[in-house]
GUDREN-784350 format. One line per field, with one value per residue: residue number from 1; x, y, z of N, C-alpha, C in turn. Coordinates in nm, 4 decimals. Layout:
// GUDREN-784350
resi: (NUM ...)
nu: (X ...)
nv: (Y ...)
nw: (Z ...)
cau: (X ...)
cav: (Y ...)
caw: (Z ...)
cu: (X ...)
cv: (Y ...)
cw: (Z ...)
END
This chain:
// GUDREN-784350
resi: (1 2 3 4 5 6 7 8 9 10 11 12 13 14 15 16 17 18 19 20 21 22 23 24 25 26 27 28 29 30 31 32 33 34 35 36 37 38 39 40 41 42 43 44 45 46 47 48 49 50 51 52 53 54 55 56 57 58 59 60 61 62 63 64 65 66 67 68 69 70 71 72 73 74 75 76 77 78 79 80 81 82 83 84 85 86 87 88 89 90 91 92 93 94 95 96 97 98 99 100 101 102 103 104 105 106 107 108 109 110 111 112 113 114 115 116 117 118 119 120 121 122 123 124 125 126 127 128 129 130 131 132 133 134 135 136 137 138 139 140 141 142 143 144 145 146 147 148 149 150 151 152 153 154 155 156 157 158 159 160 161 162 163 164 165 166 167 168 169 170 171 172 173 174 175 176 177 178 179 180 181 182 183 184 185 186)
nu: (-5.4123 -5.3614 -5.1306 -5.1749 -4.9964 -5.0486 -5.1533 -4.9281 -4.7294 -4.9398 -4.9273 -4.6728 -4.6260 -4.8127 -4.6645 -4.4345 -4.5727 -4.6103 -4.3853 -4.2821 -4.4510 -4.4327 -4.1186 -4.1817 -4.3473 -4.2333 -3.9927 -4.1834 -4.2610 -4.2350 -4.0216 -4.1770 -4.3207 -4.5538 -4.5381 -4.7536 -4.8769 -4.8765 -4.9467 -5.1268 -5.3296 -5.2724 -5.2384 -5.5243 -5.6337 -5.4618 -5.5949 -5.9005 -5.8411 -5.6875 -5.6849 -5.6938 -5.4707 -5.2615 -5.2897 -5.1776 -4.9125 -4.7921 -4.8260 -4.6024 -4.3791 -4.3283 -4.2925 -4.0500 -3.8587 -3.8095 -3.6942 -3.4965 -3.3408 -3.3320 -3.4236 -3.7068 -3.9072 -4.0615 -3.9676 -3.6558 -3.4792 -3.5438 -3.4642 -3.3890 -3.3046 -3.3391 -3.5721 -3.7845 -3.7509 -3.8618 -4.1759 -4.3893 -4.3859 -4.5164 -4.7365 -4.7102 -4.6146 -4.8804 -4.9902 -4.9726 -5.2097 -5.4289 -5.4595 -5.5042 -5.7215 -5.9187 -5.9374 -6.0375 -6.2771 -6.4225 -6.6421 -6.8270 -6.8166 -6.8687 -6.8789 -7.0322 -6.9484 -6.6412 -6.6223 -6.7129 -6.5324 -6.2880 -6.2590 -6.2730 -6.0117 -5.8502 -5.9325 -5.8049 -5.5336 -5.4449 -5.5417 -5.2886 -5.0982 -5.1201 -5.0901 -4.8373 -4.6848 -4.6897 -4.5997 -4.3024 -4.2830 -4.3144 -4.1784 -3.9074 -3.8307 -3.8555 -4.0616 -4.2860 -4.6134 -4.9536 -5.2761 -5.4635 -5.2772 -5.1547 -5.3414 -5.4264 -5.1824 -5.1604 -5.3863 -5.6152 -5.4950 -5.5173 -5.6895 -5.9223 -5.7926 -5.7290 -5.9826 -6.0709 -5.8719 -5.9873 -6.2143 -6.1454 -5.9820 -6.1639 -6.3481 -6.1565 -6.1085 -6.3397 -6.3538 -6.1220 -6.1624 -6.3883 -6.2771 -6.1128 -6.1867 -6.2457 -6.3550 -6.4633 -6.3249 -6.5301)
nv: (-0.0822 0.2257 0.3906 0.6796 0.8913 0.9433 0.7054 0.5240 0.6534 0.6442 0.3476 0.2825 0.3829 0.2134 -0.0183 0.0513 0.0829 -0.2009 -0.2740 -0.1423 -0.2695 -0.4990 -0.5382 -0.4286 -0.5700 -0.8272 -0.7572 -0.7613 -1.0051 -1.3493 -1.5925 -1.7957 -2.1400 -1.9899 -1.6454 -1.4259 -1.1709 -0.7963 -0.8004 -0.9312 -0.7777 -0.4881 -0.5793 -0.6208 -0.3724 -0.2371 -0.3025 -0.2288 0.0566 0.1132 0.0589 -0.2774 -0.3008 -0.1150 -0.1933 -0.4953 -0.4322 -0.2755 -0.4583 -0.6993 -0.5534 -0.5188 -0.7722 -0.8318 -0.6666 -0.8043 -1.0578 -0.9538 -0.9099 -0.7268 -0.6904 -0.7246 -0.9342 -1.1812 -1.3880 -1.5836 -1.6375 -1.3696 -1.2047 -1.1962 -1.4469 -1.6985 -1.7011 -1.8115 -2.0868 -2.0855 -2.2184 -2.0483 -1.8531 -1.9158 -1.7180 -1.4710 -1.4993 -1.4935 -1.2441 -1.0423 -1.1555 -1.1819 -0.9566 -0.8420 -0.9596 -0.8975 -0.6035 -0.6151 -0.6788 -0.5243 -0.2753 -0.0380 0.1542 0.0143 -0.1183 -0.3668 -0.4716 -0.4418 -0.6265 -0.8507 -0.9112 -0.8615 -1.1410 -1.2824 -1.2530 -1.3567 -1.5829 -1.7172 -1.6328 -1.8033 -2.0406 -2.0373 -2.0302 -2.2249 -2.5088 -2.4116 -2.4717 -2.6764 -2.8162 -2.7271 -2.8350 -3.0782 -3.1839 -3.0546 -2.9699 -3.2155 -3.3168 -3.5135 -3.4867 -3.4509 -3.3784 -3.2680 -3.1862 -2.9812 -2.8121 -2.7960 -2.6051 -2.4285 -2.3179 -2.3040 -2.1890 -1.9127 -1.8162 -1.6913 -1.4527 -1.3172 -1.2862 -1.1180 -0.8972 -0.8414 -0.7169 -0.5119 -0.3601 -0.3264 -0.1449 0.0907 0.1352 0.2279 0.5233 0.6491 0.7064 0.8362 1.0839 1.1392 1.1844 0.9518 0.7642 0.5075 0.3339 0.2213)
nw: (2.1441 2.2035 2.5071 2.6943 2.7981 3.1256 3.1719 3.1422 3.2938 3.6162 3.5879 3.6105 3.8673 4.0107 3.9990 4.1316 4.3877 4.3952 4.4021 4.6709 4.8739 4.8388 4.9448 5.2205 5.3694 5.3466 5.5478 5.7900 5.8260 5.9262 5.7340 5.4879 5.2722 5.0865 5.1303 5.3316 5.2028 5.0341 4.7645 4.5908 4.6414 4.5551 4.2602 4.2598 4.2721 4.0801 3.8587 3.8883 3.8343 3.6192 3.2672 3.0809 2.9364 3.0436 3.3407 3.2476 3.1347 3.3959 3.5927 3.4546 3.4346 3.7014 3.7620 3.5754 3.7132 3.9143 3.8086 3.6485 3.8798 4.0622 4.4009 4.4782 4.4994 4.7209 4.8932 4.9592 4.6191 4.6582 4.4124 4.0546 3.7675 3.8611 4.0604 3.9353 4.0161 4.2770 4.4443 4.4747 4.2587 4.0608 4.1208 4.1120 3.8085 3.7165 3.7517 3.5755 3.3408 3.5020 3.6225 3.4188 3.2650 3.5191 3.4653 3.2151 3.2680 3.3967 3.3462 3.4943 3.6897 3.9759 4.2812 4.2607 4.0309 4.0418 4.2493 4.1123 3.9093 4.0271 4.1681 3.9295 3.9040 4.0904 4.0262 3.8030 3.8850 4.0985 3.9324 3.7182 3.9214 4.1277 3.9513 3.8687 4.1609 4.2025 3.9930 4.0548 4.3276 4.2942 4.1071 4.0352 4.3031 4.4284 4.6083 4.7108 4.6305 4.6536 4.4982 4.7588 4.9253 4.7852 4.8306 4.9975 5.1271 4.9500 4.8733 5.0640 5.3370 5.1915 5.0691 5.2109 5.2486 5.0061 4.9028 5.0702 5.0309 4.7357 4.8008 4.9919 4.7829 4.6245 4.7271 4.8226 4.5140 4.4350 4.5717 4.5494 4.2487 4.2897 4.4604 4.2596 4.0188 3.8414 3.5448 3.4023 3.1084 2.8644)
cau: (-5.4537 -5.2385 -5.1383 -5.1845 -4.8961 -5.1010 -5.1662 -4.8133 -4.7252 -4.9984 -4.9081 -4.5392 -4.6769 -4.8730 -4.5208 -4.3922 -4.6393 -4.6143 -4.2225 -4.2326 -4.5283 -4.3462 -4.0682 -4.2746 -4.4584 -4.0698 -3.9431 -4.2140 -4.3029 -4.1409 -4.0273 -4.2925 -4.3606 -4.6309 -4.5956 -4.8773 -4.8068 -5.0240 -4.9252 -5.2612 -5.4470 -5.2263 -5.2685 -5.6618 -5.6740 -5.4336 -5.6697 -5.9596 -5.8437 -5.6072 -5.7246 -5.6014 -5.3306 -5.1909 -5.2946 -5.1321 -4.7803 -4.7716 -4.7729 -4.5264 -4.2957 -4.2480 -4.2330 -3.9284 -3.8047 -3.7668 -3.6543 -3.3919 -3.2225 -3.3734 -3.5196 -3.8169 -3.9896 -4.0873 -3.9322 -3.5051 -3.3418 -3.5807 -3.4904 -3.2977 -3.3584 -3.3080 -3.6625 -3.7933 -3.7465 -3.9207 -4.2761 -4.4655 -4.3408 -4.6507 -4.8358 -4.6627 -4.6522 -4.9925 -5.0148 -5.0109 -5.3047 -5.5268 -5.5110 -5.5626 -5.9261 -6.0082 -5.9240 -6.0937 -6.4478 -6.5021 -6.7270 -6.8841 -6.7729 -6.9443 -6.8521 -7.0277 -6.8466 -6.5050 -6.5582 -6.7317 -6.3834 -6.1595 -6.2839 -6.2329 -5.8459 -5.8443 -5.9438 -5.7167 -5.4235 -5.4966 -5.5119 -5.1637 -5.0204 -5.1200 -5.0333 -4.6538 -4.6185 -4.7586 -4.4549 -4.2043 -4.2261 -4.3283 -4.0455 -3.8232 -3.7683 -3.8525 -4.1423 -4.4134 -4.7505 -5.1152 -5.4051 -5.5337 -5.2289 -5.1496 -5.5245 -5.3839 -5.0286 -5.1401 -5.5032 -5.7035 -5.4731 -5.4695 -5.8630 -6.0151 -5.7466 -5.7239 -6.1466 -6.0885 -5.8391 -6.0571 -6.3380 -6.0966 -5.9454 -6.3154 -6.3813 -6.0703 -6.0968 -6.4670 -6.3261 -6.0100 -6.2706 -6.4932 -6.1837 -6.0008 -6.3176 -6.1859 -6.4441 -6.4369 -6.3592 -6.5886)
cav: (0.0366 0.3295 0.4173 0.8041 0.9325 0.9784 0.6366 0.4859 0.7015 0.5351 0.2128 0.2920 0.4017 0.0846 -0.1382 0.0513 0.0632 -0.3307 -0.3262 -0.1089 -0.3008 -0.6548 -0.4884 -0.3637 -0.6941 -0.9117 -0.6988 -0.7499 -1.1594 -1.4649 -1.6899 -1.8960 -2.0655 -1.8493 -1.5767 -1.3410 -1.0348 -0.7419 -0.8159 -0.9148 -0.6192 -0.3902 -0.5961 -0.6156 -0.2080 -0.1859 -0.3519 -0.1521 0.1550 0.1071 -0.0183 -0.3819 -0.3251 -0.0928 -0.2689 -0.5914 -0.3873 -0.2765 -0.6426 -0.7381 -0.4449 -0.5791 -0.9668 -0.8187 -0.5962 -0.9056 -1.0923 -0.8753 -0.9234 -0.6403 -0.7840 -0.7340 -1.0389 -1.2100 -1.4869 -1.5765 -1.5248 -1.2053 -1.1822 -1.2790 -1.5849 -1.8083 -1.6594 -1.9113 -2.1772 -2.0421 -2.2840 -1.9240 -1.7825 -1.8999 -1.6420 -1.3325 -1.5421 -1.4651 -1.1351 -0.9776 -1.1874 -1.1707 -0.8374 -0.7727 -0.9629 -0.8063 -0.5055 -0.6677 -0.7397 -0.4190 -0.2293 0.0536 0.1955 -0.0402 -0.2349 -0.5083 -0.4825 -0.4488 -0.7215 -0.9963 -0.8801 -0.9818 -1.2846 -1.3739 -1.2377 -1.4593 -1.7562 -1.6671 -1.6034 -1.9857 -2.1682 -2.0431 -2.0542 -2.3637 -2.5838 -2.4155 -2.4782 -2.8214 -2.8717 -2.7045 -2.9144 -3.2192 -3.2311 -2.9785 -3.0377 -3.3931 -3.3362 -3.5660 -3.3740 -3.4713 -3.2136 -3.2163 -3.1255 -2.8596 -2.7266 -2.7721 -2.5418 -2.3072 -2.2226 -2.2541 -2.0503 -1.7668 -1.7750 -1.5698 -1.3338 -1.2774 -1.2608 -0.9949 -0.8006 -0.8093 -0.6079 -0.4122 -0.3003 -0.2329 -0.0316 0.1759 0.1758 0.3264 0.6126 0.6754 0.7070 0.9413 1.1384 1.1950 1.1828 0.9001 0.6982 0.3705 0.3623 0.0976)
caw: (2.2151 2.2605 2.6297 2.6490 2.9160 3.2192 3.2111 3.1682 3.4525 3.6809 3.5803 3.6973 4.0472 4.0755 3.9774 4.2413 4.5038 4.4264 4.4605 4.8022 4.9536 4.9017 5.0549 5.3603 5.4155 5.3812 5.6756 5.8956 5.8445 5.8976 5.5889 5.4451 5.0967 5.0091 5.2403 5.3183 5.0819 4.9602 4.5947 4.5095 4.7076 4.4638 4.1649 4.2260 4.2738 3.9399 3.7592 3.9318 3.7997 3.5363 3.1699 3.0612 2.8792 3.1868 3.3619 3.1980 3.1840 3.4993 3.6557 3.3707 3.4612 3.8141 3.7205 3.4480 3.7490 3.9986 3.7083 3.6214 3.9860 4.1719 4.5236 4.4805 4.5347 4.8958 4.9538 4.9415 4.6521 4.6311 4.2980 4.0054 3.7139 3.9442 4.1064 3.8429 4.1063 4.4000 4.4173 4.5080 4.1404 3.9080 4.1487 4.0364 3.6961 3.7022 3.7591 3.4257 3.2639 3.6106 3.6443 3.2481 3.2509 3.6069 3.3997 3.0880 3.2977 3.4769 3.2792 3.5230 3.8707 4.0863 4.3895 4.2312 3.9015 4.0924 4.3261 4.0720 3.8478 4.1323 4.2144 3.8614 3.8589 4.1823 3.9761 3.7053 3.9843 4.1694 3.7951 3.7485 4.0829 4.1922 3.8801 3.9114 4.2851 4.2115 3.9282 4.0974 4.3983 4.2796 3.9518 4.0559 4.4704 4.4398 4.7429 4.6478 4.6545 4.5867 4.4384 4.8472 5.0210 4.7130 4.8211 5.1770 5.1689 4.8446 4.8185 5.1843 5.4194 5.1664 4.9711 5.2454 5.2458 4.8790 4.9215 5.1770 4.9747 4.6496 4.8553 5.0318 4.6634 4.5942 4.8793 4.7660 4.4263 4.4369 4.6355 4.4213 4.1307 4.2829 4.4552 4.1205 3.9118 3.7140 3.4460 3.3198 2.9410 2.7631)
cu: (-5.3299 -5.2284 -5.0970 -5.0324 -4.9242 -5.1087 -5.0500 -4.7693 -4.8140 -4.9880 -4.7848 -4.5703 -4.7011 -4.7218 -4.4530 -4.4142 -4.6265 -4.4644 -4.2038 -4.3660 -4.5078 -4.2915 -4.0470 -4.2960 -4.3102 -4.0641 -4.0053 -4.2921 -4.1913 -4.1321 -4.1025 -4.3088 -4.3960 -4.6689 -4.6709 -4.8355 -4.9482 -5.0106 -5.0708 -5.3670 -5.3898 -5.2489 -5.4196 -5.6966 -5.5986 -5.5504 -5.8114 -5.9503 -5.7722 -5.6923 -5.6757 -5.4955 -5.2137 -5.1770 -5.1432 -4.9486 -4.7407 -4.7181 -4.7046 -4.4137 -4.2336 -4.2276 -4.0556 -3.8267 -3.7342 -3.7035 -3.4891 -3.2750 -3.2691 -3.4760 -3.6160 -3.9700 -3.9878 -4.0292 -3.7249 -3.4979 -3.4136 -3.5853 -3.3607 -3.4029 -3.3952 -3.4625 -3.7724 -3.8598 -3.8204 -4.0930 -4.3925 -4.4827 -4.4872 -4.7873 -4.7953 -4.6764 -4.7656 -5.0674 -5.1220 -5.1269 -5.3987 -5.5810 -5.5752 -5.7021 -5.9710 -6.0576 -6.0678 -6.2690 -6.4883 -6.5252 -6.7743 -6.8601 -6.8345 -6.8679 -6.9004 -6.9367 -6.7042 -6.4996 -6.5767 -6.5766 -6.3142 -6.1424 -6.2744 -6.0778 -5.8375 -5.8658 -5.8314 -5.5468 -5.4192 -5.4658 -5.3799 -5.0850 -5.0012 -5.0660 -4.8545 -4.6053 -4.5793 -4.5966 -4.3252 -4.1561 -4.2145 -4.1885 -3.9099 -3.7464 -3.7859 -3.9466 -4.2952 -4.5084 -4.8929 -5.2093 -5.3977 -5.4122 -5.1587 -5.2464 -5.4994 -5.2500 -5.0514 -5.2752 -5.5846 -5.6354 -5.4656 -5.6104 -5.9386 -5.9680 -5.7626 -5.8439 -6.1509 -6.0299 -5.9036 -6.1831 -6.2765 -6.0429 -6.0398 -6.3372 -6.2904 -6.0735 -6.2459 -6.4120 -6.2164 -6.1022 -6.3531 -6.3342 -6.0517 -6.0794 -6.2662 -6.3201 -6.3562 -6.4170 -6.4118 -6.5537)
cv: (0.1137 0.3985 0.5734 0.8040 0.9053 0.7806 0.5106 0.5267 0.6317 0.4051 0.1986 0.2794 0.2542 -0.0356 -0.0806 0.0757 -0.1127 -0.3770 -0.2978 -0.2210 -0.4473 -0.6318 -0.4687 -0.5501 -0.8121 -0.8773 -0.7855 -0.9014 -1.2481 -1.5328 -1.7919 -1.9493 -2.0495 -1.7712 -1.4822 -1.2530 -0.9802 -0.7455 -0.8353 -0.7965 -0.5213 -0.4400 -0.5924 -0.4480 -0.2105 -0.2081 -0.2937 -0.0200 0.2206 0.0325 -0.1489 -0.3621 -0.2091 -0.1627 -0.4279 -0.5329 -0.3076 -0.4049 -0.6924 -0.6631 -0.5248 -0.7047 -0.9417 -0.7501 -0.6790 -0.9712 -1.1249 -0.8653 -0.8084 -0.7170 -0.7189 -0.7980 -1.0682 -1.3045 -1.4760 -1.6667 -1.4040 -1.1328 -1.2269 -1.4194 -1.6619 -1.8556 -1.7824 -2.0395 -2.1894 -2.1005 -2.1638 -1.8824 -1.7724 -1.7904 -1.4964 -1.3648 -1.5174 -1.3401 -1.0444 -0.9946 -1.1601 -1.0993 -0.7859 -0.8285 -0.9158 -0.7074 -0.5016 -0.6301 -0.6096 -0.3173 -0.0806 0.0241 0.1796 -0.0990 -0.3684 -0.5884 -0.5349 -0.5663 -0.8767 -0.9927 -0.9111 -1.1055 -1.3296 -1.3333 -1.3185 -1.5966 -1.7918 -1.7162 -1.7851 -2.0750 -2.1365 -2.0784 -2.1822 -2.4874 -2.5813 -2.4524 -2.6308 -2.8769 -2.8467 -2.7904 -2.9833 -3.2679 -3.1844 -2.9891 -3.1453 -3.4118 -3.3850 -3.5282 -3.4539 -3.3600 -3.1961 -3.1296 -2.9822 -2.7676 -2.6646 -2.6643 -2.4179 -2.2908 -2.1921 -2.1751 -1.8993 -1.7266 -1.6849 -1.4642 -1.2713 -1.2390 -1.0907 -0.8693 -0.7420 -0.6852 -0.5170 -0.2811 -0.2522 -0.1288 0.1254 0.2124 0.3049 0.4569 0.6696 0.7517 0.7812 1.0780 1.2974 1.1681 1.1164 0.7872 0.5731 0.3748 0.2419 0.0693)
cw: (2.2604 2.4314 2.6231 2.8191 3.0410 3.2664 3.2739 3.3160 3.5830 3.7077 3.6559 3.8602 4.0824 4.0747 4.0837 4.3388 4.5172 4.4742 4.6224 4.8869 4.9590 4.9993 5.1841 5.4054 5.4554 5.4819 5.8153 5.9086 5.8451 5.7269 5.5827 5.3084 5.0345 5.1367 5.1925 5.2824 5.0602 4.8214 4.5359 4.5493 4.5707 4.3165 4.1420 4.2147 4.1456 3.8439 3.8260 3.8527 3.6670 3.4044 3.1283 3.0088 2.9969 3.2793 3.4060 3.2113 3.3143 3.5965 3.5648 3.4396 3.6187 3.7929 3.6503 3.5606 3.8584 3.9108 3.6535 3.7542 4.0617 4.2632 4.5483 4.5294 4.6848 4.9533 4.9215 4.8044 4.6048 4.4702 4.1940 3.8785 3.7686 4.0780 4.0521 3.9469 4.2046 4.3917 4.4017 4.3349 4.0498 3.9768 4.1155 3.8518 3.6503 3.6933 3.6782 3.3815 3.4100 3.6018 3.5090 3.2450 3.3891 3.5118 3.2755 3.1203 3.3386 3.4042 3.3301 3.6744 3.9449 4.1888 4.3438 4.1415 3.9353 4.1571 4.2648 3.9599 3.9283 4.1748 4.0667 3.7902 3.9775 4.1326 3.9019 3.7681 4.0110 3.9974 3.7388 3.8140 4.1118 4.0690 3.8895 4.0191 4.2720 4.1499 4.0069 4.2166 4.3916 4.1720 4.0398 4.2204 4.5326 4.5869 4.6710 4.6757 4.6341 4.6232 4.6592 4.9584 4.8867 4.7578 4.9317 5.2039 5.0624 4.8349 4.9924 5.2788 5.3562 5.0479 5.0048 5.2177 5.0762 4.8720 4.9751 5.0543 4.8119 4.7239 4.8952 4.8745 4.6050 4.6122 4.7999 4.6438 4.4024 4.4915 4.5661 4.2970 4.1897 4.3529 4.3038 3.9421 3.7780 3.6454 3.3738 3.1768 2.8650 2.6658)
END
């Protein structure tokens, strides 16, 4: 599928509404390691309004842009290869494909559409995430883990919120879409 201009452009915005709104959120929290971020609020609205394969390079674009050594990311070293390391990582790792079947599922400018589509880039997000945190700490920082305290430090303090921000990205995207009289393309 060919990305017509308008959309590239959009997709940019969203890579860097996701770069400044790490940014924002770093500043004003303590260090944690998975701190609370709107990364997925912005990746569930990309994929809201954006087609998959925008979508899909959009959340690529910033993964390549943290990557690449621009601090970007939320935690220390912000950014860089070396980002790799960071147990948080397989949740930006995730991004790309999440947001591409949100993208993929949502069919027609509903609230239902949008929010049963987030909850399955939220599943998507979690079956990434959590397997890398799992390796990274358990291989990689030598902190012995089991599935319940993985469940316990990476999925229950942050399920509602991600819940919340799927509806909230709803909320918004419906309004965006009537706003700027934008249509789903089947």
């Amino acid at each position: 599928m060919k990305l017509s201009t308008q959309e590239l452009v959009t997709a940019a915005l969203f890579t860097a509404m996701m770069c400044t709104l790490t940014l924002f959120v770093r500043i004003i929290q303590p260090i944690a390691v998975i701190p609370f971020s709107l990364q997925p609020l912005v990746m569930f609205l990309a994929a809201c309004m954006l087609s998959p394969p925008a979508v899909f390079l959009s959340m690529l674009a910033y993964l390549f842009l943290g990557l690449f050594g621009l601090p970007v990311f939320s935690v220390p070293p912000y950014g860089g290869p070396a980002y790799i390391l960071v147990p948080s990582f397989g949740f930006i790792l995730a991004f790309p494909l999440a947001g591409w079947l949100q993208s993929k599922i949502i069919k027609r400018t509903t609230i239902t559409n949008f929010v049963l589509a987030g909850i399955a880039g939220i599943i998507v997000y979690y079956l990434i995430g959590l397997p890398y945190m799992y390796f990274i700490l358990d291989f990689y920082l030598g902190q012995a883990i089991n599935i319940m305290q993985l469940i316990k430090i990476g999925l229950v303090p942050f399920i509602v919120f991600d819940l919340i921000k799927v509806i909230a990205a709803s909320f918004l995207a419906i309004e965006l879409s009537k706003r700027l009289d934008l249509k789903r393309k089947v």
